[in-house]
C-alpha positions as CSV (number, residue, x, y, z in Angstrom):
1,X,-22.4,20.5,7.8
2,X,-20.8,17.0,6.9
3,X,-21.9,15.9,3.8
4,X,-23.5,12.5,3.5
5,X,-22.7,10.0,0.8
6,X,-25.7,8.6,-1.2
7,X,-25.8,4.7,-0.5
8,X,-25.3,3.2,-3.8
9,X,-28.2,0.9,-4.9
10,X,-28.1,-2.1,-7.1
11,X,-30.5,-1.4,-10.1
12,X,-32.6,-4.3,-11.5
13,X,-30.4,-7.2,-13.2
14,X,-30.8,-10.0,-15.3
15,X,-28.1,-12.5,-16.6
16,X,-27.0,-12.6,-20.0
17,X,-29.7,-15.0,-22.1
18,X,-27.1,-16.4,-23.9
19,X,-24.2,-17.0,-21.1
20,X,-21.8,-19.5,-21.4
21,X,-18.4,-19.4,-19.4
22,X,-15.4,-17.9,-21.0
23,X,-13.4,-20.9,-22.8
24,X,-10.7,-22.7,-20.7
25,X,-12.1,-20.6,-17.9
26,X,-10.4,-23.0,-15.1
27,X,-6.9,-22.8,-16.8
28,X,-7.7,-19.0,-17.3
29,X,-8.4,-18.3,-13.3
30,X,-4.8,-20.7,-12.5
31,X,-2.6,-18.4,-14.6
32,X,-4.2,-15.5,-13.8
33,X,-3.2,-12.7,-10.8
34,X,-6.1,-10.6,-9.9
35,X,-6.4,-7.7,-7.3
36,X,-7.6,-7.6,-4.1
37,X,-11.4,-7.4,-3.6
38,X,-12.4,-7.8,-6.8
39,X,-14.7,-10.4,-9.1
40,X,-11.2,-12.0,-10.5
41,X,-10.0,-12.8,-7.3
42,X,-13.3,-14.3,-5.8
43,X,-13.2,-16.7,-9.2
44,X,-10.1,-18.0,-8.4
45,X,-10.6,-18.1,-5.3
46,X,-13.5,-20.2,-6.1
47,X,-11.8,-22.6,-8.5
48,X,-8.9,-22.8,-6.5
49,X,-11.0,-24.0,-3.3
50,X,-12.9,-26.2,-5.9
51,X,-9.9,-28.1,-7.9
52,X,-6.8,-28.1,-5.4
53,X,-6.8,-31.8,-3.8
54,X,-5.6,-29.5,-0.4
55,X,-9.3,-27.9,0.1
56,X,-11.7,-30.2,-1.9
57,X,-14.6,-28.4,-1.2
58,X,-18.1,-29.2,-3.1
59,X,-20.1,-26.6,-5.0
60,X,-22.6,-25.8,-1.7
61,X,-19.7,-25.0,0.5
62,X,-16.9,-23.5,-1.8
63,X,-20.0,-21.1,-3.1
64,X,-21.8,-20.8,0.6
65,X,-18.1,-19.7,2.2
66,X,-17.1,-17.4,-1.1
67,X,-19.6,-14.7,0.0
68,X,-19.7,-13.0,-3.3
69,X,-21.3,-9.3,-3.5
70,X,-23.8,-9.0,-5.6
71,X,-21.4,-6.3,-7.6
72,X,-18.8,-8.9,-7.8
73,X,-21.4,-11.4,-9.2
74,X,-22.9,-9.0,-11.8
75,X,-18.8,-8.0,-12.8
76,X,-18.4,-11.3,-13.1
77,X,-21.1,-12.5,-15.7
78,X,-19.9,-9.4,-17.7
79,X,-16.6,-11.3,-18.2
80,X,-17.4,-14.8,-18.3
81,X,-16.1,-16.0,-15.3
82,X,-19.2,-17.8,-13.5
83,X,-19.0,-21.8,-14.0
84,X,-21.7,-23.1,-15.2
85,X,-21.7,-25.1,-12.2
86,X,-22.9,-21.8,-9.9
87,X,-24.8,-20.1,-12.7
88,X,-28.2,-20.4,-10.7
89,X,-26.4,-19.2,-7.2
90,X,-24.2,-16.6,-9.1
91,X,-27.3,-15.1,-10.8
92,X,-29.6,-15.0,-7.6
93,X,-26.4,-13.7,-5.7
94,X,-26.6,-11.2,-8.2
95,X,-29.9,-9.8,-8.1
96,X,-29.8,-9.6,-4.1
97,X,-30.4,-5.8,-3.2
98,X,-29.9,-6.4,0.5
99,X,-27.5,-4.4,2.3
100,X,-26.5,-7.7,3.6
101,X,-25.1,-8.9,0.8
102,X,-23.4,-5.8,-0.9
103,X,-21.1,-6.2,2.6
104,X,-18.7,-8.3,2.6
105,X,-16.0,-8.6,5.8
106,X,-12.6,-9.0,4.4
107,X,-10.4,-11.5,6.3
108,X,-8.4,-10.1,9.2
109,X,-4.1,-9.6,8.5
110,X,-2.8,-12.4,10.6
């Protein structure tokens, strides 16, 4: 009999009442060298798409084409790593139960 794993399921959240990014957060993300598929990464990620005069993006898009999970997002907060910029996205992003969004594809090796 093959034994089936239980699903994990994102409990109820809400963000810190007193957030505020982590001090010299952008300068933070540029030095640092985070692993793979993990809330570090899609931070600098994030700032990188953001600040670097190569990509440019605005807030919408760089957020929008991130595709944070909802774990990510909640890791995240819990370190002080969400600009205050994406706060509202990050926290709605966040509290997203869907399956949807705890899925994330990871770009193909090219």
């Amino acid at each position: 009999m093959a034994v089936r794993k239980k699903a994990r399921t994102l409990k109820q959240w809400e963000p810190p009442p007193d957030y505020r990014e982590k001090p010299g957060l952008k300068g933070f993300l540029k030095n640092l060298s985070p692993r793979m598929n993990t809330a570090e990464m899609d931070m600098v990620i994030y700032c990188d798409w953001r600040t670097r005069p190569f990509w440019q993006k605005d807030v919408d898009r760089a957020w929008r084409e991130l595709g944070m999970t909802p774990l990510h997002a909640r890791d995240a907060f819990e370190k002080r790593l969400i600009f205050m910029e994406i706060f509202d996205q990050a926290v709605t992003r966040a509290k997203d139960r869907t399956k949807r969004a705890r899925q994330r594809a990871m770009p193909a090796k090219g």
